[in-house]
C-alpha positions as CSV (number, residue, x, y, z in Angstrom):
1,X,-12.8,-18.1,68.0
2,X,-9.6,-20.5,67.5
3,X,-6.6,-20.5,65.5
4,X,-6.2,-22.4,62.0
5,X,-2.6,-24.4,62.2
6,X,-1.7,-25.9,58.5
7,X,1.8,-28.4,58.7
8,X,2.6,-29.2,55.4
9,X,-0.8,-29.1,53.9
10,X,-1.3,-31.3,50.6
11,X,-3.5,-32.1,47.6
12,X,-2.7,-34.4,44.6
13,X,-5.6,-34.9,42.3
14,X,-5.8,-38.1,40.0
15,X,-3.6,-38.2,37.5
16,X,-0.6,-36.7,39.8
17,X,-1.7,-32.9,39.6
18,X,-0.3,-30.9,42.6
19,X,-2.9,-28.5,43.6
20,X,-1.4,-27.6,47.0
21,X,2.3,-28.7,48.0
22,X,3.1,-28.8,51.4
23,X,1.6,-25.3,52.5
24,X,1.8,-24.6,56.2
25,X,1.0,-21.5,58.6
26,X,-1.0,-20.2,60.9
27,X,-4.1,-18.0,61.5
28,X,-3.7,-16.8,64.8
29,X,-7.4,-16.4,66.8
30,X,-8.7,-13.4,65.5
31,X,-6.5,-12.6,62.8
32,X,-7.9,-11.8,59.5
33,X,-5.1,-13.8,57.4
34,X,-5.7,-13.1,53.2
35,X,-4.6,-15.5,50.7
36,X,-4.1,-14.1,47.4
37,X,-2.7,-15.4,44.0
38,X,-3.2,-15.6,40.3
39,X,-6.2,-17.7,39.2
40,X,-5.7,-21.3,39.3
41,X,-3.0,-21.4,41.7
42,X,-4.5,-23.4,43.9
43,X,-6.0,-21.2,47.0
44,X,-9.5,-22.1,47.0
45,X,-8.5,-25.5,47.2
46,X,-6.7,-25.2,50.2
47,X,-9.4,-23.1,51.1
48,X,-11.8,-25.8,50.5
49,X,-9.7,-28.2,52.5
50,X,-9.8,-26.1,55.5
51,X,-13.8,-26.3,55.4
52,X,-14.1,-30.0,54.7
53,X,-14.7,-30.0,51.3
54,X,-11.8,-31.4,49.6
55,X,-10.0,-34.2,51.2
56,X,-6.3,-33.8,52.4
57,X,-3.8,-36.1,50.4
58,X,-1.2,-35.2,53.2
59,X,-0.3,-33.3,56.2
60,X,-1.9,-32.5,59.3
61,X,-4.8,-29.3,60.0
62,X,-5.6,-28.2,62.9
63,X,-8.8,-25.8,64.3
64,X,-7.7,-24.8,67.9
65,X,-6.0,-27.8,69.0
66,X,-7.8,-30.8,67.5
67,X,-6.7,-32.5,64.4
68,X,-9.4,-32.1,61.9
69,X,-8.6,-33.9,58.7
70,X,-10.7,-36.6,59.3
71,X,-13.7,-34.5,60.7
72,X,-16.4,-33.9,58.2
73,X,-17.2,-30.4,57.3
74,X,-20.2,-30.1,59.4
75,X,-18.7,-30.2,62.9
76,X,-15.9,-28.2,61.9
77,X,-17.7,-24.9,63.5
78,X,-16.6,-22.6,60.4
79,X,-18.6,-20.8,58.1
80,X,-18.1,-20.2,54.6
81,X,-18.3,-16.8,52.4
82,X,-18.7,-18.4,48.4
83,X,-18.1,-16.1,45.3
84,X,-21.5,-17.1,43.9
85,X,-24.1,-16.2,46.7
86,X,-25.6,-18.9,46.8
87,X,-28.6,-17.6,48.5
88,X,-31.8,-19.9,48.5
89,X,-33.9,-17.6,45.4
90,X,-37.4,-18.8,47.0
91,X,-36.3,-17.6,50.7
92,X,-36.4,-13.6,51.7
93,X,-33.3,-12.2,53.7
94,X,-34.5,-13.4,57.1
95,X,-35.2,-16.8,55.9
96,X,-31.8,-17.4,53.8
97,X,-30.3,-16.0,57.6
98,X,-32.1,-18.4,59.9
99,X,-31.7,-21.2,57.7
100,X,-28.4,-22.6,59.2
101,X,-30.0,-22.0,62.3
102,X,-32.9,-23.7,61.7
103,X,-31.0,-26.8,60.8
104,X,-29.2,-27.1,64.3
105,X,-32.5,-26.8,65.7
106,X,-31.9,-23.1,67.4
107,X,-35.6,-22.1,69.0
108,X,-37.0,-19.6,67.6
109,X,-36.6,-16.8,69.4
110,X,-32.9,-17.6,69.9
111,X,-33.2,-17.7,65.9
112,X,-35.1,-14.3,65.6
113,X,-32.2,-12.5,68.2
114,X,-29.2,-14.0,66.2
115,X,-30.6,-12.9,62.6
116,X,-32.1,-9.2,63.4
117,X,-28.5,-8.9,65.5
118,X,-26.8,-9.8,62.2
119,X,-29.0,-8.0,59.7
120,X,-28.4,-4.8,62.4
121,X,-25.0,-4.9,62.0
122,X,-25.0,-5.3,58.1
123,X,-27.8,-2.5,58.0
124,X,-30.0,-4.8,56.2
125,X,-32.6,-4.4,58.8
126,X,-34.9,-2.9,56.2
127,X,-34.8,-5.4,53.9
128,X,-35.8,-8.9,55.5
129,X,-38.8,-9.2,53.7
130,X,-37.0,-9.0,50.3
131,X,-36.6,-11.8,48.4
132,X,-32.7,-12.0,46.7
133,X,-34.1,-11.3,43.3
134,X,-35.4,-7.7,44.7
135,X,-31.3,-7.2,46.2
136,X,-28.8,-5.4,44.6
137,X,-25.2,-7.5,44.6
138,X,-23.9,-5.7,47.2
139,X,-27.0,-6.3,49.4
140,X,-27.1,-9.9,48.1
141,X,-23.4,-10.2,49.4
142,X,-24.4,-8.7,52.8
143,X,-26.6,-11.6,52.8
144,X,-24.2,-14.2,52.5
145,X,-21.9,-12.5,54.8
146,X,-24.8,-12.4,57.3
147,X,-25.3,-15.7,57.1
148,X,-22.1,-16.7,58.0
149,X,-22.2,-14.7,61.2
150,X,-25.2,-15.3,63.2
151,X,-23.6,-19.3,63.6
152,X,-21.1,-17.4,65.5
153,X,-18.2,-20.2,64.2
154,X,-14.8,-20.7,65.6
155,X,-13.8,-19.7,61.9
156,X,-14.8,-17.2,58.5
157,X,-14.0,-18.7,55.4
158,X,-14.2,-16.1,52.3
159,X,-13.2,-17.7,48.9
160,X,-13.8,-14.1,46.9
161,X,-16.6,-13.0,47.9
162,X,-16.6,-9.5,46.2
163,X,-15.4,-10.7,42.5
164,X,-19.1,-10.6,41.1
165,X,-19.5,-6.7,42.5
166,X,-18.3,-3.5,40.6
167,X,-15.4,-1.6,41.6
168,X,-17.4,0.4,43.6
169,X,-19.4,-1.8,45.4
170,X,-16.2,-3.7,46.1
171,X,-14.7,-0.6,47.7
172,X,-17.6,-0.5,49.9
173,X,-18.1,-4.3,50.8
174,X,-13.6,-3.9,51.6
175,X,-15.2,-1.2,54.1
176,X,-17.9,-3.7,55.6
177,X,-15.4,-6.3,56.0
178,X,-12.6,-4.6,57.6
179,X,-15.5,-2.8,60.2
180,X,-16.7,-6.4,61.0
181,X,-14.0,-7.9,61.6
182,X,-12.9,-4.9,64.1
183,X,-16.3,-5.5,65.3
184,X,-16.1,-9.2,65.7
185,X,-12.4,-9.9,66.4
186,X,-13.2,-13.3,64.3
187,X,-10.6,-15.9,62.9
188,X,-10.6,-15.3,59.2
189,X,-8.9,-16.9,55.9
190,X,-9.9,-15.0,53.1
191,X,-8.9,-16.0,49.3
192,X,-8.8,-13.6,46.5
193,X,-7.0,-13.1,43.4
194,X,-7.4,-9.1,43.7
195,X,-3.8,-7.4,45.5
196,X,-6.0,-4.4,46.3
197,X,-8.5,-6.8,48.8
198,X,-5.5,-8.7,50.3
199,X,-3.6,-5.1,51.1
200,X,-6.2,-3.5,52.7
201,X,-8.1,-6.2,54.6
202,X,-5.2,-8.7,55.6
203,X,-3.4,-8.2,58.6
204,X,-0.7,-10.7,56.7
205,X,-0.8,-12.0,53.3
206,X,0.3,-15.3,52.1
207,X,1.1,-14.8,48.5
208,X,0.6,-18.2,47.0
209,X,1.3,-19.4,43.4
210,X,1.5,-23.0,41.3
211,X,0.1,-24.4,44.9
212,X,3.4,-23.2,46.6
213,X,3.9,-20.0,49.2
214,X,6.1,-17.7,47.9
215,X,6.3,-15.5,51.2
216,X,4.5,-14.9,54.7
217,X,4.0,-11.3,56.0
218,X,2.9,-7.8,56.3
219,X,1.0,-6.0,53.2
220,X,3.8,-3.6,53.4
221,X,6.6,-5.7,53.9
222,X,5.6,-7.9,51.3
223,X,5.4,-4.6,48.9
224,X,8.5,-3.3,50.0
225,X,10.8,-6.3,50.5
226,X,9.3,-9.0,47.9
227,X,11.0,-12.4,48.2
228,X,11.3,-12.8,44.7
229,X,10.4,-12.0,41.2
230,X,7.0,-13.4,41.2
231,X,6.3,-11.9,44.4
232,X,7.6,-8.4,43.4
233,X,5.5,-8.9,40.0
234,X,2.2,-9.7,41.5
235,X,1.9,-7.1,44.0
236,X,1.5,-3.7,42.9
237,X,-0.4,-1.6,40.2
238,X,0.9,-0.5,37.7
239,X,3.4,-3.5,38.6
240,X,7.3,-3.4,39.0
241,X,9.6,-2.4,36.3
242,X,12.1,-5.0,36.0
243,X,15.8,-4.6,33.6
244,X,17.4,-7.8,33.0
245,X,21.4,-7.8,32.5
246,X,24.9,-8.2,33.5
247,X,26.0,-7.1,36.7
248,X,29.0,-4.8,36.4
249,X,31.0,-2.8,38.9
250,X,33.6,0.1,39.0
251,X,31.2,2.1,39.0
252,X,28.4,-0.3,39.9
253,X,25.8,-1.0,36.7
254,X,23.7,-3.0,35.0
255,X,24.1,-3.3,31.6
256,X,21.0,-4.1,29.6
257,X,20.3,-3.4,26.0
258,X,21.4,-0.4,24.2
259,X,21.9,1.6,27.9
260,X,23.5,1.1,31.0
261,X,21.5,1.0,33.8
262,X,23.6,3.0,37.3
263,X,23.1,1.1,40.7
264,X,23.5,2.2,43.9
265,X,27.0,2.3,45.5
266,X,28.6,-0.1,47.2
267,X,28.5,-3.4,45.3
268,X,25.1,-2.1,43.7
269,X,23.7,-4.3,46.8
270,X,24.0,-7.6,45.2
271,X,27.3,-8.8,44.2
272,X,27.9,-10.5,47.8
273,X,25.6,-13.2,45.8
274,X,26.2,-12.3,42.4
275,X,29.9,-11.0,41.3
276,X,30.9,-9.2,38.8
277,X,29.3,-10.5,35.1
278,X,26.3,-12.0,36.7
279,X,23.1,-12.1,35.0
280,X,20.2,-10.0,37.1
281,X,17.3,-8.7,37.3
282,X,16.5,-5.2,39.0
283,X,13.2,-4.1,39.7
284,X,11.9,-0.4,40.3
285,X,9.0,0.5,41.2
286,X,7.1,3.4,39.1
287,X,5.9,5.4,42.4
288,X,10.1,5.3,42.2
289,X,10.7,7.2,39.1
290,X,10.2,11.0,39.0
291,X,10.3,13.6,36.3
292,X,14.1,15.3,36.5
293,X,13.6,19.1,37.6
294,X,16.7,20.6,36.2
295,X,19.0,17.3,36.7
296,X,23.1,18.1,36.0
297,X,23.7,16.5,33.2
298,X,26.0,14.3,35.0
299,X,23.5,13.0,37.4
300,X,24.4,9.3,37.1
301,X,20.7,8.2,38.2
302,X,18.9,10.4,35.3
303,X,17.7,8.7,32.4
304,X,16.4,10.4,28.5
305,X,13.6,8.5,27.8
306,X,11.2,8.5,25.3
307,X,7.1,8.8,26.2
308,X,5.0,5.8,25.0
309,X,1.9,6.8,26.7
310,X,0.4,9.4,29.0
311,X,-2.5,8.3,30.9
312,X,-3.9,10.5,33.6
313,X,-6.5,9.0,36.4
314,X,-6.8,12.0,38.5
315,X,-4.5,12.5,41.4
316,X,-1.6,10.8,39.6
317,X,-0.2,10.1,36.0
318,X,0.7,7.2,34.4
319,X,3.5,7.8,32.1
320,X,4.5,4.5,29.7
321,X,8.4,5.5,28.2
322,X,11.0,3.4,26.4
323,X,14.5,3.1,28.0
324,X,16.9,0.6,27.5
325,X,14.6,-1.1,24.4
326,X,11.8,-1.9,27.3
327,X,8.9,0.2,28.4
328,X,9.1,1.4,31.7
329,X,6.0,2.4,33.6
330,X,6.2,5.8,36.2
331,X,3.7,7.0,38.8
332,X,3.9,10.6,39.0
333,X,2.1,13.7,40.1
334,X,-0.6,15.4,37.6
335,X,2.2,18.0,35.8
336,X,2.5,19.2,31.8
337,X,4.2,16.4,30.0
338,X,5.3,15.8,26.3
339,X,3.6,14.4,24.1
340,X,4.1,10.7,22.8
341,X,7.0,10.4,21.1
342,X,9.4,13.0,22.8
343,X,12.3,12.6,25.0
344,X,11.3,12.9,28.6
345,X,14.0,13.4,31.5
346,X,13.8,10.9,34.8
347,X,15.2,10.3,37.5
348,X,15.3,7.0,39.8
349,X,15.7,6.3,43.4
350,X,18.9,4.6,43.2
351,X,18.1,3.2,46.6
352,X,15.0,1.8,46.5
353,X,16.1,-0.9,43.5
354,X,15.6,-4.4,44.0
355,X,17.8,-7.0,42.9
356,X,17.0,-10.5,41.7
357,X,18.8,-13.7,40.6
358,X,17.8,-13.9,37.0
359,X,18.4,-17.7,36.6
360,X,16.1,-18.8,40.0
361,X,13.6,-15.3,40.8
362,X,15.4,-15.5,44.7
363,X,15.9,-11.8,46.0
364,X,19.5,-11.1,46.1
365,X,21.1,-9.0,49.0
């Protein structure tokens, strides 16, 4: 396996449209690194730039220590995971897995050891003389992740593979991955649109959006301490509740529409950027807000709300309420509620706000 280096990474198309501007980071060897962003922002380009199939305007990348912006994609030693399988219809399973080997002109029986190893490891032992039209997506996907590994590359490159599956074949294919990669300790960039996949299968995220990296790190510290407002947006469902307005202190507030909103004390943990009469934003998250359980009525952090929306989904509530003139989305656990239209009683945790600078996104404090 190697690493994947990226120094200022670029692509202009014709016309002067920035797909990717100036990314850079690294994939350490055997790091499972996921890129994930809103459609169109650019990542399977930069994807397709790592592989060789989209040239590099600017900027220098690097597989292990060679410079490989010039090499073509075939001696790059990385295989690619598509979103379409892309599986040869006329082949069965074995076939569609030997066929990369086939073209480097592996012998055969180093061909049959690779492919029965791989199809072992993906339990598709049972299938190989299936043709893809007889596979279900999930077994079709297999394939296509199958083929990939008996090259044994230097790199995995996944541009969404799961977004043609089902929710629950996604969960199960998230399962597969993770367990291979364990398995494998393999060098992987993987690119999806989908939160839930880059959460729970990259070791660090690169949130990317409008072909620029917005931040570098953990799943959880990413969730927890989001660089900005686009970053605290994206990540998280339901997403963050955000409250535009004036910063005001003595006691510390925001003041937003028909309500004041109270902020943690001292200096509601922004004003050493933005004084007094600034404009913010503060974000709360709904697994933040809880249903007040006999609240004093001078509890500075409990809100009378009204409930838009109750939607339960098992072992947790969605509750939609108005507050402020906005909606504000909770997470709680399954309990009685009113019915739409009633006054509901919350309560925040004062310290878990985020604050933001409402005129540039940056996370203040």
């Amino acid at each position: 396996m190697a690493k994947v280096r990226l120094d200022q990474l670029r692509k202009v198309y014709d016309g002067g449209q920035v797909a990717v501007a100036g990314a850079s980071f690294e994939v350490a060897d055997g790091e499972m690194l996921a890129v994930v962003g809103p459609s169109g922002c650019g990542k399977s380009t930069l994807l397709r730039m790592v592989a060789g199939l989209e040239s590099i305007t600017s900027g220098s990348l690097f597989i292990g220590e060679q410079l490989v912006n010039q090499v073509p994609a075939r001696d790059r030693d990385i295989a690619m995971v598509f979103q379409s399988y892309a599986l040869y219809p006329h082949m069965n399973v074995y076939d569609n897995l030997a066929f990369g080997l086939r073209l480097r002109g592996a012998d055969r029986g180093s061909i049959d050891a690779q492919v029965r190893s791989a199809a072992a490891m993906l339990e598709l032992d049972a299938l190989l003389a299936r043709k893809p039209r007889q596979l279900s997506g999930g077994q079709r996907q297999r394939v296509a992740l199958g083929r990939a590994l008996v090259r044994s590359p230097r790199v995995f490159l996944l541009d969404e593979p799961l977004s043609n599956l089902d929710a629950k074949l996604r969960l199960g294919m998230r399962t597969e991955i993770a367990r291979l990669h364990r398995r494998l300790r393999a060098t992987m960039l993987y690119v999806t649109h989908d939160q839930v996949e880059a959460m729970t299968l990259g070791q660090r995220i690169v949130v990317f959006n409008a072909g620029e990296i917005q931040q570098i790190d953990t799943p959880m510290n990413v969730y927890n301490d989001p660089a900005n407002l686009f970053v605290a947006g994206f990540l998280g469902s339901p997403a963050m509740n955000f409250f535009r307005g004036t910063l005001a202190l003595d006691p510390p507030r925001l003041v937003c529409g028909a309500a004041d909103l109270r902020l943690a004390a001292p200096n509601a943990g922004a004003s050493a950027k933005a004084p007094a009469g600034s404009e913010i934003v503060v974000g709360l998250r709904p697994e933040d807000v809880s249903v007040a359980r006999g609240a004093d009525a001078g509890d500075p952090f409990a809100i009378d709300a009204t409930v838009e929306s109750v939607e339960p989904v098992g072992n947790e509530i969605f509750v939609t309420v108005q507050y402020a003139g906005q909606e504000l989305v909770c997470r709680i656990a399954p309990q009685s509620l009113p019915q739409p239209g009633r006054a509901l009683r919350l309560r925040y945790a004062a310290d878990r706000l985020r604050y933001f600078d409402a005129r540039t996104g940056a996370r203040l404090g």
